[in-house]
SEROTI-534151 format. One line per field, with one value per atom (N, C-alpha, C): atom name; residue number from 1; x, y, z. Coordinates in nm, 2 decimals. Layout:
BEGIN
name <- c(CA	...)
resi <- c(NUM	...)
px <- c(X	...)
py <- c(Y	...)
pz <- c(Z	...)
This chain:
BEGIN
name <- c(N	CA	C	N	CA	C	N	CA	C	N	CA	C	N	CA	C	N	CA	C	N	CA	C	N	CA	C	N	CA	C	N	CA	C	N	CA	C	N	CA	C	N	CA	C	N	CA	C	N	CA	C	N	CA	C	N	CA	C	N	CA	C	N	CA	C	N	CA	C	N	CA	C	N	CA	C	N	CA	C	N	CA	C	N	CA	C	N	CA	C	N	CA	C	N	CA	C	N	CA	C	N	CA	C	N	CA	C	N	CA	C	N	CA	C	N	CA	C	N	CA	C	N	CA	C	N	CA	C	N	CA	C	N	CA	C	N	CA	C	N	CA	C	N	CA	C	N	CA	C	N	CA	C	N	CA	C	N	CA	C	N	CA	C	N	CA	C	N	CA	C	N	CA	C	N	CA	C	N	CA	C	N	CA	C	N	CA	C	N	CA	C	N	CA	C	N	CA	C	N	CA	C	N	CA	C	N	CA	C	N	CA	C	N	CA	C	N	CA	C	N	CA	C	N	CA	C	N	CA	C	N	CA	C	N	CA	C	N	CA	C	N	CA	C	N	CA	C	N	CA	C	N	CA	C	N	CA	C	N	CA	C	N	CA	C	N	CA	C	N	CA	C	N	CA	C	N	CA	C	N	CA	C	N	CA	C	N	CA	C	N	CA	C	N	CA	C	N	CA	C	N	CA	C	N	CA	C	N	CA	C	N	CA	C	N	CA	C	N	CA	C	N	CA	C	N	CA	C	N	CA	C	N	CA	C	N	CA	C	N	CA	C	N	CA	C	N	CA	C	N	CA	C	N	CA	C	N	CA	C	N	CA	C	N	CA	C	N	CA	C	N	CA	C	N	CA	C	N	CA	C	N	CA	C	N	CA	C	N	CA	C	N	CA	C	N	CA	C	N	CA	C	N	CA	C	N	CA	C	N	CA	C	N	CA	C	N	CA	C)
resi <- c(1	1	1	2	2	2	3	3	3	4	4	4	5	5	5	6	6	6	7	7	7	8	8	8	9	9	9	10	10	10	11	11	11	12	12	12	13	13	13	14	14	14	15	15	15	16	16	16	17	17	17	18	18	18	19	19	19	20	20	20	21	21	21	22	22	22	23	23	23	24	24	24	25	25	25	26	26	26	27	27	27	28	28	28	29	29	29	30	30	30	31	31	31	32	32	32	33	33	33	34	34	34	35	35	35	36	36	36	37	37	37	38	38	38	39	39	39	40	40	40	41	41	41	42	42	42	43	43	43	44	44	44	45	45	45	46	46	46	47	47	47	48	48	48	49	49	49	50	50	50	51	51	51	52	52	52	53	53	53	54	54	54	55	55	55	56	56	56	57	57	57	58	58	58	59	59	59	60	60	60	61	61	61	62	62	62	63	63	63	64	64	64	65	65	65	66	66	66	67	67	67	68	68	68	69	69	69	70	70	70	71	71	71	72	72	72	73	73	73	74	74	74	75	75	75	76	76	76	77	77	77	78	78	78	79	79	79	80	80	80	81	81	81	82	82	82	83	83	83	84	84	84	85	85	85	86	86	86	87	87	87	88	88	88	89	89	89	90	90	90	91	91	91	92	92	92	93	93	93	94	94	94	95	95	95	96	96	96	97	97	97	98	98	98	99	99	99	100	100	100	101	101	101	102	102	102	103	103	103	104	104	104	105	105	105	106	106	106	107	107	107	108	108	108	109	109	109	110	110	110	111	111	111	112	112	112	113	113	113	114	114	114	115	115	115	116	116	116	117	117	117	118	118	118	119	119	119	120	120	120)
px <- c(-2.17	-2.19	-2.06	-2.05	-1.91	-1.91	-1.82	-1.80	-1.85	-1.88	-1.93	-1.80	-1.77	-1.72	-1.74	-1.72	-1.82	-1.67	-1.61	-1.57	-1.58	-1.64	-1.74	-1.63	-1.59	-1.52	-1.58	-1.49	-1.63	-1.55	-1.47	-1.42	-1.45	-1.41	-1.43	-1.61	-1.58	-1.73	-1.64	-1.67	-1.61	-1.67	-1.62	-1.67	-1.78	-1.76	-1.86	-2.02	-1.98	-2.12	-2.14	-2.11	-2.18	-2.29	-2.19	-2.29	-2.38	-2.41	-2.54	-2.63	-2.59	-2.64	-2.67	-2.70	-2.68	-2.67	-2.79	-2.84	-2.73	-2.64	-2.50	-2.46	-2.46	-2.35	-2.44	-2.61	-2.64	-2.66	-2.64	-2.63	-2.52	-2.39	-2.24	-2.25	-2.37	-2.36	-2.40	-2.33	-2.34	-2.41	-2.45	-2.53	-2.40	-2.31	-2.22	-2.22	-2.23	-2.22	-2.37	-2.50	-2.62	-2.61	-2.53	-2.57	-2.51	-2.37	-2.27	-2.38	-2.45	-2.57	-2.60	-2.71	-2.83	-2.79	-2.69	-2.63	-2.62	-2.50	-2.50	-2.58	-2.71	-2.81	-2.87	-2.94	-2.95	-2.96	-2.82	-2.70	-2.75	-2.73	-2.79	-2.93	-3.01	-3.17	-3.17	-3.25	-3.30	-3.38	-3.49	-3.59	-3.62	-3.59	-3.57	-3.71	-3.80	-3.98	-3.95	-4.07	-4.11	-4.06	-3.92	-3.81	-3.75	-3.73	-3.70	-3.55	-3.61	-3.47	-3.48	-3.36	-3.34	-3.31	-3.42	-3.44	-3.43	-3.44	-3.48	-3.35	-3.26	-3.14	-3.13	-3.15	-3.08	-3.02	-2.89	-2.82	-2.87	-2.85	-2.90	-2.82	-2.81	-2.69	-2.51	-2.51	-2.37	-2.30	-2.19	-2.10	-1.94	-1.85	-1.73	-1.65	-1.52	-1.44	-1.30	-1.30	-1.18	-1.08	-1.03	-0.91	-0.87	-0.95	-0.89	-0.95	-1.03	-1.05	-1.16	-1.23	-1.31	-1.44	-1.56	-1.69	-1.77	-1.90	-2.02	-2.13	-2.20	-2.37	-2.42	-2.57	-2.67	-2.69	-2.72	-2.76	-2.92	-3.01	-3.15	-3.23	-3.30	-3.30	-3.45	-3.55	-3.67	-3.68	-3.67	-3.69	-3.79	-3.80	-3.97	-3.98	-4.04	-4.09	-4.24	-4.24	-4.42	-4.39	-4.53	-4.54	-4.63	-4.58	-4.68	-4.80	-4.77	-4.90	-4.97	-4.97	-5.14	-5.11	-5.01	-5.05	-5.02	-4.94	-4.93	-4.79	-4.79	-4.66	-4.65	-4.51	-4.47	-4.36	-4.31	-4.20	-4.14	-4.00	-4.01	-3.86	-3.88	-3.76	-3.63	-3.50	-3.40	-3.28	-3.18	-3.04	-2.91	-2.77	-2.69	-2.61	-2.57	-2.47	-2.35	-2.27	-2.14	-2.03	-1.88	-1.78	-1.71	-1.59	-1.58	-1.46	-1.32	-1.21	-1.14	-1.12	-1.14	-0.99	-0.98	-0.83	-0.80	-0.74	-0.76	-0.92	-0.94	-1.10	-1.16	-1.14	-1.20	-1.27	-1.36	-1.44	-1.44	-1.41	-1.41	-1.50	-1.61	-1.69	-1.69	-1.71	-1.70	-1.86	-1.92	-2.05	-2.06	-2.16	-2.16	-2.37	-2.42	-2.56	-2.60	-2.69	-2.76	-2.93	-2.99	-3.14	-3.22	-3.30	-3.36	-3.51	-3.53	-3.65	-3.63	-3.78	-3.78	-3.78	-3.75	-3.73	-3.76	-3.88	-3.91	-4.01)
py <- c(-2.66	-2.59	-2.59	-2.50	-2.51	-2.54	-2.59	-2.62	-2.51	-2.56	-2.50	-2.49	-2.40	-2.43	-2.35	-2.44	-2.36	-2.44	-2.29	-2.30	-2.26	-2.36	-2.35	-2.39	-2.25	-2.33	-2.38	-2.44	-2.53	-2.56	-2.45	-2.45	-2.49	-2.54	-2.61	-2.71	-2.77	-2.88	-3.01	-3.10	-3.24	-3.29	-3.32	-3.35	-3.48	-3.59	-3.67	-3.59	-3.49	-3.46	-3.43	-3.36	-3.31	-3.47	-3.57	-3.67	-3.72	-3.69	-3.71	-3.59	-3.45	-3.38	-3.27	-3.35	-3.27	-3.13	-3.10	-2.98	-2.84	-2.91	-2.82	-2.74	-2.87	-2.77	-2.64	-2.72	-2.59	-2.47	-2.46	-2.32	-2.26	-2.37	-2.23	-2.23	-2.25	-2.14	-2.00	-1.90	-1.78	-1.69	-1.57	-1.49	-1.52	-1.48	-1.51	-1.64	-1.74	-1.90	-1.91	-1.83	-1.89	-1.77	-1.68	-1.59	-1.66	-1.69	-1.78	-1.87	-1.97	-2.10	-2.02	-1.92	-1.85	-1.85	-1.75	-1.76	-1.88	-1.97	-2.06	-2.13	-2.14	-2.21	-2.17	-2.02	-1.94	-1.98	-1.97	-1.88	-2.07	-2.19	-2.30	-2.32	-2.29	-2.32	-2.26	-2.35	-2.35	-2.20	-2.21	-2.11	-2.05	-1.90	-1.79	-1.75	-1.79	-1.69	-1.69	-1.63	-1.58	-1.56	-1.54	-1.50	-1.59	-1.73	-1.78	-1.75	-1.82	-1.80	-1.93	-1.96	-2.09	-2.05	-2.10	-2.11	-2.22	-2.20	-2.34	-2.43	-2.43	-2.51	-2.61	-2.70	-2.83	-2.97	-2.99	-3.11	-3.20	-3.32	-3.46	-3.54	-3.66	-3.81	-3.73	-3.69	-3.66	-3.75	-3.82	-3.88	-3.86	-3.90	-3.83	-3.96	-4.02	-4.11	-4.04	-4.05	-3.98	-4.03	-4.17	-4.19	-4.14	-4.09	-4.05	-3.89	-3.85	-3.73	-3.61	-3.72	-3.70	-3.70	-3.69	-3.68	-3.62	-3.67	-3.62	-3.58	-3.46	-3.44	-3.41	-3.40	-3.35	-3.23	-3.13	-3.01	-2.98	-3.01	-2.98	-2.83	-2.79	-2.65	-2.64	-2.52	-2.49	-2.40	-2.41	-2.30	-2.25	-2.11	-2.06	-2.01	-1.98	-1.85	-1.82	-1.67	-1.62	-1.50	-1.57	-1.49	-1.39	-1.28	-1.16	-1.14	-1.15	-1.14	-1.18	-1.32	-1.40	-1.43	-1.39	-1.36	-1.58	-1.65	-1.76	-1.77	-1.86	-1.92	-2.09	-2.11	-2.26	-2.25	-2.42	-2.41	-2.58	-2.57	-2.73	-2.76	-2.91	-2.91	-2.95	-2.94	-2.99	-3.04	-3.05	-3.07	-3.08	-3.03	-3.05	-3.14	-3.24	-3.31	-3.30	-3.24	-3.23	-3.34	-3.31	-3.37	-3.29	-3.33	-3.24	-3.30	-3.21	-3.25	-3.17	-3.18	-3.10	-3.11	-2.95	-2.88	-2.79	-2.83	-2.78	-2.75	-2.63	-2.62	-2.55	-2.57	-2.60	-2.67	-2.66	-2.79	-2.75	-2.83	-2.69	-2.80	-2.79	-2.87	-2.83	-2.92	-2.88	-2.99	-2.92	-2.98	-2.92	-2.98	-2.94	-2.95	-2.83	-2.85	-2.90	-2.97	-3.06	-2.98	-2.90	-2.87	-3.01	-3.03	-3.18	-3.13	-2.97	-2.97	-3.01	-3.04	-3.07	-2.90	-2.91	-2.76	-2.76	-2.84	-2.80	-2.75)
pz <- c(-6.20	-6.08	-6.00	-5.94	-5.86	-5.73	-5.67	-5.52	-5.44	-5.32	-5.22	-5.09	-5.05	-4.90	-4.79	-4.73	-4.58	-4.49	-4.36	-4.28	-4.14	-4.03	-3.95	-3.81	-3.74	-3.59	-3.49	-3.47	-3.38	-3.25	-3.20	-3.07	-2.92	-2.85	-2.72	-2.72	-2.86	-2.89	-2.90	-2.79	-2.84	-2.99	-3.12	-3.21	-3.23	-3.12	-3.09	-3.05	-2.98	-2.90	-3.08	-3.15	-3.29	-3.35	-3.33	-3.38	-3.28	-3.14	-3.08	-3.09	-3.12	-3.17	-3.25	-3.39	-3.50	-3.50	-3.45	-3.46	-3.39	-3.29	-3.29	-3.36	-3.48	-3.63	-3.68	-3.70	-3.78	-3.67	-3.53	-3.47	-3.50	-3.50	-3.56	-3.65	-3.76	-3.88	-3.88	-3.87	-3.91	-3.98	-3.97	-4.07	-4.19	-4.18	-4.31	-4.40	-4.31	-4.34	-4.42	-4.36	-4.42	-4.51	-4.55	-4.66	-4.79	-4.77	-4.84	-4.91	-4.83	-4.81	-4.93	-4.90	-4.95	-5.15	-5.13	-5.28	-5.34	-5.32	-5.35	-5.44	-5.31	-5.39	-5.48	-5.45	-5.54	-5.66	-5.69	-5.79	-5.88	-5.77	-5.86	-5.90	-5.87	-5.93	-6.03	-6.12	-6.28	-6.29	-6.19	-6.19	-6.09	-6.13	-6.00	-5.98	-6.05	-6.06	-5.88	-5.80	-5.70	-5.59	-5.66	-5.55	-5.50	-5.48	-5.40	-5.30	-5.16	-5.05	-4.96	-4.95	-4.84	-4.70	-4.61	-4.51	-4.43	-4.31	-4.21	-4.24	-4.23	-4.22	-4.13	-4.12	-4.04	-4.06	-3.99	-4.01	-3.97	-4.07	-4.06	-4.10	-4.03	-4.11	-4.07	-3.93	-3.95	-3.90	-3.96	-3.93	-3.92	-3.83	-3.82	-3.79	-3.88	-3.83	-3.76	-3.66	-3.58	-3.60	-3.68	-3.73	-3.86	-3.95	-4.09	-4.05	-3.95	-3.93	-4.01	-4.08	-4.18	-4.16	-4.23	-4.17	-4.33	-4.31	-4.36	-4.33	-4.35	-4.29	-4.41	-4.42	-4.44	-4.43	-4.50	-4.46	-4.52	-4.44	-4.53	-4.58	-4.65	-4.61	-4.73	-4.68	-4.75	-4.83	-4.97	-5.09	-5.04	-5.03	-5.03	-5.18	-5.20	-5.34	-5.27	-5.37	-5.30	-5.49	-5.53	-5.64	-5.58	-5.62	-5.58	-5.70	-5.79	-5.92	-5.85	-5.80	-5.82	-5.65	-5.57	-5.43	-5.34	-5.45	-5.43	-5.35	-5.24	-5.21	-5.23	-5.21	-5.24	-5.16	-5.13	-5.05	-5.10	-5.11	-5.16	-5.02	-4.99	-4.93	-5.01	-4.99	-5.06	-4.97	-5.02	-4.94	-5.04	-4.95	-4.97	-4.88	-4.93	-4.89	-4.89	-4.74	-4.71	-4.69	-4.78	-4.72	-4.63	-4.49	-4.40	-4.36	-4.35	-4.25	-4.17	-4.05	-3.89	-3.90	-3.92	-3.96	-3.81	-3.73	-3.55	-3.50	-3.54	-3.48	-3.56	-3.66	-3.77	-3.91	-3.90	-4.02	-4.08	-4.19	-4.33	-4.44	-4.47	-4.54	-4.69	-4.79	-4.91	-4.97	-5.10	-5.16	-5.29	-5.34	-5.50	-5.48	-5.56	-5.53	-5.68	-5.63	-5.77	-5.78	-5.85	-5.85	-5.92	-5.82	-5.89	-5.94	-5.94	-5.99	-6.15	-6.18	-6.36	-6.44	-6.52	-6.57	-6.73	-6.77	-6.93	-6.96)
């Protein structure tokens, strides 16, 4: 699976307020940034049956050391699928775990996605 990168400005945001509140980061994600997301994930799961799309995005566990300028979050997000044959839905939750280094005012986070569903 290939790297992920996501480049998210984060202009006139003290970077501390991000770690009192996560939920900052995931608003300056973008229709671009969650389409980017969308594929990604996509493009990683074993099994495409009932369409699945990731939804509901939210940062968790962000941390930032201002002396090496570096940081990590959480990104959590909900696979839906809806099989139309038999009219079923499912939704599972998952996550990617970001690395991150604040290049002026910009983050530029990088991840690799792992599918932990079982697939035999």
């Amino acid at each position: 699976m290939n790297n992920c990168e996501l480049k998210i400005k984060i202009p006139n945001i003290d970077i501390q307020e991000l770690s009192k509140n996560e939920q900052l980061l995931a608003e300056l994600l973008n229709s671009n940034h969650r389409q980017e997301l969308q594929e990604y994930i996509l493009d990683g799961l074993g099994n495409k049956d009932g369409g699945p799309q990731a939804t509901l995005f939210k940062v968790k566990n962000f941390f930032y050391n201002q002396g090496e300028r570096k940081g990590a979050f959480r990104l959590t997000f909900i696979v839906q699928r809806r099989y139309c044959c038999s009219d079923t839905k499912s939704c599972q939750e998952d996550y990617l775990d970001f690395d991150f280094v604040i290049d002026n005012d910009i983050l530029v986070a990088h991840t690799i996605y792992f599918d932990w569903s079982l697939n035999n």
